[in-house]
N, C-alpha and C positions, 0 to 999 in steps of 0.2 A: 519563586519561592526559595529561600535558605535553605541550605544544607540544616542537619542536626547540629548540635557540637559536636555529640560523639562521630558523627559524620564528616565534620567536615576535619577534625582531627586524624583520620583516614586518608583525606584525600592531601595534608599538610605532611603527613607522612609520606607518600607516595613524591610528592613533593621532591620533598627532603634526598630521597634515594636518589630522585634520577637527576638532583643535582652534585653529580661527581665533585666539583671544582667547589664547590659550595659559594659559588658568586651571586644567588638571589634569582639565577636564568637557568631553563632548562637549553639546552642549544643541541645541534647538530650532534659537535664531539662527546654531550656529556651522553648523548645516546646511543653513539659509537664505546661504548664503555665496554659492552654486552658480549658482543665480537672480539674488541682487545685483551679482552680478559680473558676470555675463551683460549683463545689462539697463543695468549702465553702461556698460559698454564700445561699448552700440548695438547688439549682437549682435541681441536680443529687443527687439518691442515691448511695449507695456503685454499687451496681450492673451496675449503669450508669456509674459511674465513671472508674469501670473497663474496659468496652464496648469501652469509651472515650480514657481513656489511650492505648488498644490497637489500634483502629483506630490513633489516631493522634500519635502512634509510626510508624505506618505504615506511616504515609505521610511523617515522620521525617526521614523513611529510604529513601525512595524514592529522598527526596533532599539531604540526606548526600549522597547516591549514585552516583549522579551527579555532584556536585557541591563539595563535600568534594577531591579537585584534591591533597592535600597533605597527605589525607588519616590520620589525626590525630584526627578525631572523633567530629571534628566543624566545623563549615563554617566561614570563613573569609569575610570583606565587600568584599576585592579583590575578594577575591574568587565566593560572590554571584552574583555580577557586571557582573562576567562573564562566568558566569552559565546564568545568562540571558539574556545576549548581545548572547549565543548560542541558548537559544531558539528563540532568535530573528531573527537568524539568519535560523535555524530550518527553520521556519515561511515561511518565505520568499523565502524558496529554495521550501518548501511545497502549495507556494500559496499561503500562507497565510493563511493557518489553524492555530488555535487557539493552542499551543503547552502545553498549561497548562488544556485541556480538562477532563481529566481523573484525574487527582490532584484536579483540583475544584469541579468533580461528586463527587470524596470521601470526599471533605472535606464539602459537604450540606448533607452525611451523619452523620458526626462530627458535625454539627450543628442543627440539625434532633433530638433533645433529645428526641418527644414521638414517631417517628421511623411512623409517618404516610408518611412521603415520600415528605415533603415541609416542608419551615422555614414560620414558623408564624412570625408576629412582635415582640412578645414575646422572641422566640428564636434569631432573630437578635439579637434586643438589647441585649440580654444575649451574644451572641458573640461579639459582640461589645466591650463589659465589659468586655468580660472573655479574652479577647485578647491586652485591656488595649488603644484600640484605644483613641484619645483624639479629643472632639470638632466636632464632628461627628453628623450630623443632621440625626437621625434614622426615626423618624417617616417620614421626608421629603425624605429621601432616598428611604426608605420601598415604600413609595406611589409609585416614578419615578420608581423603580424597578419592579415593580409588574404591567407587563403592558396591563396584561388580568383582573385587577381591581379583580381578586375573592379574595383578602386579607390574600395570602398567597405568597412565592416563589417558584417558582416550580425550578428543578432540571436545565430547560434550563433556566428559567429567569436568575437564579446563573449563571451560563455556558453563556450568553449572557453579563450579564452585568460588568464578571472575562474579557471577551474577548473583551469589549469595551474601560475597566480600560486598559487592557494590549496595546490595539495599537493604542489609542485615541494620538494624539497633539493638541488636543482642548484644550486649559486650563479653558474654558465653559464647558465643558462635565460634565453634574452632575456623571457621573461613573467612573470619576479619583480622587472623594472625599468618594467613599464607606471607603473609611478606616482612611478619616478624612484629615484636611487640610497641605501641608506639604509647 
């Protein structure tokens, strides 16, 4: 089955971001972005940075795993379009479980820099930036997100509001703008 427009507009966005270089492929280095960015800004030391770079190679295999169906070591827009029209699909045969569960637990470990086990606001915004999103209302985010008020994100806040962004067709939804306006 097709994505929505408005959905798949979502996923062209997503796209968009994590192709740094802007060359039509998602790759290795554009997903090493996360870390580098990190690590210059001073956020991470070396030792984070390496923790970093493994983690987010691990999530980089995982989607080139999937989604790399020409097997040449990048992801194409085609290609991710429908990598995710599959979990969409996934979804849907499953009930509607959330098919990106286990990818967005490790990646609020990737976002987790003092490794207490939540993103502070601190740490969004820092992914936010390190990921190069544009126009992204953090602090307004952070609050809506954060919906036990203790001013932190816990593991399912992440996990609820990844699973909101993914099967929302509200174009009201504040959780189809976590990663900025498209």
């Amino acid at each position: 089955m097709a994505l929505s427009e408005f959905r798949a507009r979502k996923v062209a966005h997503l796209f968009d971001a994590y192709d740094v270089d802007g060359d039509g492929f998602i790759d290795h280095a554009d997903y090493l972005r996360f870390s580098d960015s990190l690590a210059a800004a001073g956020a991470i030391d070396a030792a984070g940075k390496a923790k970093l770079d493994s983690e987010t190679t691990a999530l980089w295999n995982q989607i080139r795993e999937h989604a790399d169906t020409s097997r040449d070591g990048r992801v194409s827009a085609s290609e991710w379009t429908a990598w995710q029209t599959s979990l969409d699909d996934a979804a849907g045969a499953g009930g509607g479980a959330f098919p990106l569960e286990k990818y967005i637990s490790a990646l609020v470990d990737v976002l987790d820099t003092d490794n207490d086990g939540k993103v502070s606001l601190r740490e969004y915004d820092a992914g936010i930036a390190a990921y190069g999103y544009k126009n992204v209302d953090v602090a307004g985010n952070f609050a809506k997100f954060d919906t036990d008020g203790d001013g932190f994100l816990s593991r399912e806040e992440v996990i609820a509001v990844s699973a909101a962004f993914w099967f929302s067709e509200d174009p009201d939804a504040a959780e189809n703008y976590i990663y900025g306006p498209f």
